[in-house]
C-alpha positions, 0 to 999 in steps of 0.5 A, a space after each residue: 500500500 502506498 502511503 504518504 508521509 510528511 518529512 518536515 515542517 517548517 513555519 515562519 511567522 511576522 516578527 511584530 508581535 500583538 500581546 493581548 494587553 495592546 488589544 485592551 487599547 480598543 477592545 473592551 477585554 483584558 490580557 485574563 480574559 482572553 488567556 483563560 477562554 482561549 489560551 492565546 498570549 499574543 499573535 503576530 502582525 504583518 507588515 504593509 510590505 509583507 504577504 502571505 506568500 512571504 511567510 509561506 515561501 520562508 517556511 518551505 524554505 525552512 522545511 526544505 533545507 531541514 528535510 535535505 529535499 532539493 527543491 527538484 526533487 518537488 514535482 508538485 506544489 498545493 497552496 491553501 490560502 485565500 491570501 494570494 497576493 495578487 488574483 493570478 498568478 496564483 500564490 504556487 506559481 510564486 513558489 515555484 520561481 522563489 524555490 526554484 521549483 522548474 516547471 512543475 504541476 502546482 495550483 492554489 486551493 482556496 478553501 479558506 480555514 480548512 484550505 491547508 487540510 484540503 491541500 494536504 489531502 490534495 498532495 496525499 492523493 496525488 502520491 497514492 494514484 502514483 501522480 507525483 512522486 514528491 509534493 509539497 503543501 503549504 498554507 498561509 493565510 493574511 487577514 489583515 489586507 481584508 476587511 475583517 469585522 471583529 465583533 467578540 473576542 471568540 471571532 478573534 479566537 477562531 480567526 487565529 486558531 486558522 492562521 497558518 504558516 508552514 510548509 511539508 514536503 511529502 515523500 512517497 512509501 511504498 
C-alpha cells in the first residue's frame, strides 16, 4: 500500500508581535480574559510590505533545507490560502520561481480555514494514484489586507486558531 508521509515542517511567522494587553487599547477585554477562554498570549502582525506568500515561501524554505529535499526533487506544489497576493498568478506559481521549483504541476486551493487540510489531502492523493512522486503543501493565510469585522473576542479566537504558516514536503512509501 502506498502511503504518504510528511518529512518536515517548517513555519515562519511576522516578527511584530500583538500581546493581548495592546488589544485592551480598543477592545473592551483584558490580557485574563482572553488567556483563560482561549489560551492565546499574543499573535503576530504583518507588515504593509509583507504577504502571505512571504511567510509561506520562508517556511518551505525552512522545511526544505531541514528535510535535505532539493527543491527538484518537488514535482508538485498545493497552496491553501485565500491570501494570494495578487488574483493570478496564483500564490504556487510564486513558489515555484522563489524555490526554484522548474516547471512543475502546482495550483492554489482556496478553501479558506480548512484550505491547508484540503491541500494536504490534495498532495496525499496525488502520491497514492502514483501522480507525483514528491509534493509539497503549504498554507498561509493574511487577514489583515481584508476587511475583517471583529465583533467578540471568540471571532478573534477562531480567526487565529486558522492562521497558518508552514510548509511539508511529502515523500512517497511504498
Amino acid at each position: 500500500m502506498i502511503r504518504s508521509t510528511i518529512k518536515e515542517l517548517g513555519y515562519h511567522v511576522p516578527a511584530e508581535i500583538i500581546t493581548n494587553q495592546d488589544l485592551t487599547q480598543f477592545m473592551d477585554t483584558s490580557d485574563q480574559w482572553i488567556r483563560t477562554r482561549s489560551g492565546i498570549e499574543e499573535r503576530r502582525w504583518m507588515k504593509e510590505d509583507e504577504a502571505a506568500s512571504h511567510l509561506a515561501i520562508e517556511a518551505s524554505k525552512k522545511a526544505l533545507n531541514i528535510s535535505g529535499i532539493e527543491p527538484l526533487d518537488i514535482d508538485l506544489v498545493v497552496v491553501g490560502t485565500i491570501s494570494s497576493d495578487y488574483y493570478f498568478p496564483g500564490v504556487s506559481a510564486q513558489f515555484q520561481t522563489e524555490l526554484g521549483l522548474g516547471k512543475i504541476a502546482a495550483f492554489d486551493l482556496k478553501a479558506a480555514c480548512s484550505g491547508f487540510i484540503y491541500s494536504l489531502s490534495a498532495a496525499g492523493a496525488n502520491i497514492k494514484n502514483l501522480w507525483m512522486e514528491g509534493p509539497g503543501s503549504s498554507g498561509a493565510n493574511q487577514f489583515g489586507k481584508y476587511e475583517v469585522q471583529f465583533q467578540s473576542l471568540w471571532t478573534i479566537y477562531e480567526w487565529e486558531k486558522s492562521i497558518s504558516k508552514c510548509c511539508f514536503p511529502f515523500s512517497r512509501s511504498d
